[in-house]
C-alpha positions in Angstrom: -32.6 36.1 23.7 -31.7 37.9 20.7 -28.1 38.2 21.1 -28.3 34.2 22.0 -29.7 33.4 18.7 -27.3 35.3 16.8 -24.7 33.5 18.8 -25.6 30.3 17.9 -26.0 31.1 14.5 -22.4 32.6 14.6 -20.9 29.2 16.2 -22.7 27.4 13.7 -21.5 29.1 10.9 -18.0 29.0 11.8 -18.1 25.1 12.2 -20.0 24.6 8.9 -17.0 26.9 7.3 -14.4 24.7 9.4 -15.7 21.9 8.4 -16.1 22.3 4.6 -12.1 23.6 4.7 -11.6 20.1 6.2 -13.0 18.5 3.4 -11.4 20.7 0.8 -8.3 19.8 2.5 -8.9 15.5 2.4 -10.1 16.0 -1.0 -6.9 17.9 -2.1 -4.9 15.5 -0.4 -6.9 12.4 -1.7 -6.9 14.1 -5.7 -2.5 14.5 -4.7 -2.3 11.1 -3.5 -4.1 9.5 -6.8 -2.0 11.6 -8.9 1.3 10.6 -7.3 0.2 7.0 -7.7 -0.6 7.5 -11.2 3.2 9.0 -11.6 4.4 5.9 -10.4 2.5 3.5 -11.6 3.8 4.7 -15.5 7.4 4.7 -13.8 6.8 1.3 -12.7 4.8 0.1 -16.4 8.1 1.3 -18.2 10.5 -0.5 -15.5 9.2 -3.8 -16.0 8.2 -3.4 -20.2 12.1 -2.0 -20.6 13.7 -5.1 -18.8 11.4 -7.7 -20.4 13.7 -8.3 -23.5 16.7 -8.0 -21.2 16.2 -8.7 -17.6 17.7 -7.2 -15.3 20.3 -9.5 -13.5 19.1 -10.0 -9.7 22.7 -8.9 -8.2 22.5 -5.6 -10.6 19.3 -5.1 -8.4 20.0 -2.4 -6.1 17.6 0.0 -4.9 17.6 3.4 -3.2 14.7 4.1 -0.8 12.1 6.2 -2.9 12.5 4.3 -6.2 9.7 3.0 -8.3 11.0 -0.6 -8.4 8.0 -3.0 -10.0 4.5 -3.9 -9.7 2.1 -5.7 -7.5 -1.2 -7.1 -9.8 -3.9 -8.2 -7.3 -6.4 -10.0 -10.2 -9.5 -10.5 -7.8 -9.8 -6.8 -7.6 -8.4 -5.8 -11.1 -5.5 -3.9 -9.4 -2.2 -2.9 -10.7 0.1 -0.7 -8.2 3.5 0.5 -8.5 5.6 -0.7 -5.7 8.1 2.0 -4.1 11.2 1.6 -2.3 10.7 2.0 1.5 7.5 2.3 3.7 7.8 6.5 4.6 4.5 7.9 4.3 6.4 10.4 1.5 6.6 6.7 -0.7 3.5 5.3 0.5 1.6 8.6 -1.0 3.2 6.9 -4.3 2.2 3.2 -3.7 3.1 0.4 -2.7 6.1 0.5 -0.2 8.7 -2.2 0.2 9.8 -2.7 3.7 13.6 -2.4 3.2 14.7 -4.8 5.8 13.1 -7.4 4.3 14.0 -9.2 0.9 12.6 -8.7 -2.4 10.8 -11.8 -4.8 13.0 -15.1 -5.3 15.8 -14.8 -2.5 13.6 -17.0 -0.7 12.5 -15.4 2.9 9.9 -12.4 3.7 8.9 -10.1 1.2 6.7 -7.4 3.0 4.7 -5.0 0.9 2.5 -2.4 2.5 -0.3 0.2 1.6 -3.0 2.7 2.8 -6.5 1.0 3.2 -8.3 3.6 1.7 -6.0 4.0 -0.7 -3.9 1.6 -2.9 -5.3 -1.4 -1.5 -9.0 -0.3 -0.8 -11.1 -3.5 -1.0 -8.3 -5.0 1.0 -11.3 -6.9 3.2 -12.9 -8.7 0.1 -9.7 -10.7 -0.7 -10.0 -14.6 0.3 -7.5 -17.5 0.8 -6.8 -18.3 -2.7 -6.8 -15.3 -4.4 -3.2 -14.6 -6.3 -0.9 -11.5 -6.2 1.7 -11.3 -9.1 5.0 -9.9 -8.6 6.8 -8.3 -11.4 9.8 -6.7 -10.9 12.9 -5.8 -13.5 14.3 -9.3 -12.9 11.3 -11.5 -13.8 7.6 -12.0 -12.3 6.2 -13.9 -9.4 2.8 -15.3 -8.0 1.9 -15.9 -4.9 -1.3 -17.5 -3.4 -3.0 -16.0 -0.4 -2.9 -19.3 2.5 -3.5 -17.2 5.7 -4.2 -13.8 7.4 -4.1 -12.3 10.7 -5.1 -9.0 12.6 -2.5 -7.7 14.4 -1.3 -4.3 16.9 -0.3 -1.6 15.0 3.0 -1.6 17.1 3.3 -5.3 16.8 6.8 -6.0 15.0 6.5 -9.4 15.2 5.1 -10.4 11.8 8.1 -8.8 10.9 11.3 -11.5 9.9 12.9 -14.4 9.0 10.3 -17.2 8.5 12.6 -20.2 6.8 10.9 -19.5 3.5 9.5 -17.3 1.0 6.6 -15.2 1.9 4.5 -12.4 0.7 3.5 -10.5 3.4 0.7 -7.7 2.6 0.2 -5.3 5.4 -3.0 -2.5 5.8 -4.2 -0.4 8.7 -7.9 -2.0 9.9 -10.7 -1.9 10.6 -11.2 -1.3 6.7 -13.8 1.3 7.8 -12.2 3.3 10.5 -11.6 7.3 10.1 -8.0 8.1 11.1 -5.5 6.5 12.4 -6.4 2.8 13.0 -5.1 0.3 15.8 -4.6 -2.8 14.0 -3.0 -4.1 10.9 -4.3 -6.6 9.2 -1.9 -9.0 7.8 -2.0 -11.4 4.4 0.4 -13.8 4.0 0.8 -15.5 1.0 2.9 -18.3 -0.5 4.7 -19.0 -4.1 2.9 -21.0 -6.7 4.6 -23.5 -7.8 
């Protein structure tokens, strides 16, 4: 009976001391993750503030996968993120990541920007059809109005290409509130204002 006792004291020992290195660990990786975004976000500040007296010219714009290359301002939640070249998880731990096959603001088809939910674009689920997103790369600055949203597989590719027009597509792991790896994206599509 004894030797039972100690035993389960033992066992739970062990999984209290495995469990706090787990949250040392997610903590660690969470205070990284911040820090990195921070990084970028001051890259991506002096990007757009350098090539506001002299833009950038759209065919100059050429960038290499892991470059800062503007910002993403979400007003409704008083959000500005840097937005990163590519959709690795190396460049999401910075931001935002462009999807590189897809094009970037003002050449008219899908621009598709996406982000951790419990990161970068935590509060993702309180955003509503009309809410803005602002654009501001080295070349100028664009708004777009949230019209419609969807919640799709996490394999599902097809929200991916052409769509005959311009379109900011925002794209987030959900449910909002799940712990690990979730098995839907949800999806934000939103239009230019004219």
């Amino acid at each position: 009976m004894e030797r039972n006792n100690r035993m389960r004291k033992a066992i739970s020992l062990l999984f209290i001391f495995v469990g706090a290195i787990l949250l040392s660990v997610s903590i660690y990786q969470f205070i990284q993750q911040d820090v990195q975004t921070k990084t970028s976000l001051k890259e991506a500040e002096e990007l757009v503030s350098k090539n506001k007296g002299q833009p950038v010219h759209k065919e100059e714009f050429h960038p290499k996968d892991g470059d800062v290359i503007g910002l993403l301002h979400i007003p409704k939640l008083d959000k500005t993120l840097p937005i990163i070249e590519g959709t690795d998880e190396d460049m999401l731990e910075k931001g935002v990541g462009h999807y590189s096959s897809t094009v970037f603001p003002g050449d008219g088809e899908q621009i598709l920007l996406s982000g951790h939910r419990d990161t970068v674009f935590r509060k993702f689920g309180e955003l509503e059809v009309g809410d803005r997103f602002i654009v501001e790369m080295p070349y100028g600055s664009f708004e777009y109005e949230f019209k419609d949203s969807e919640i799709v597989g996490a394999d599902d590719e097809t929200v991916i290409g052409n769509k005959g027009e311009e379109v900011l597509t925002l794209s987030t792991c959900y449910p909002f509130s799940y712990i690990g790896p979730a098995p839907d994206r949800y999806i934000i599509y939103a239009y230019p204002v004219k």
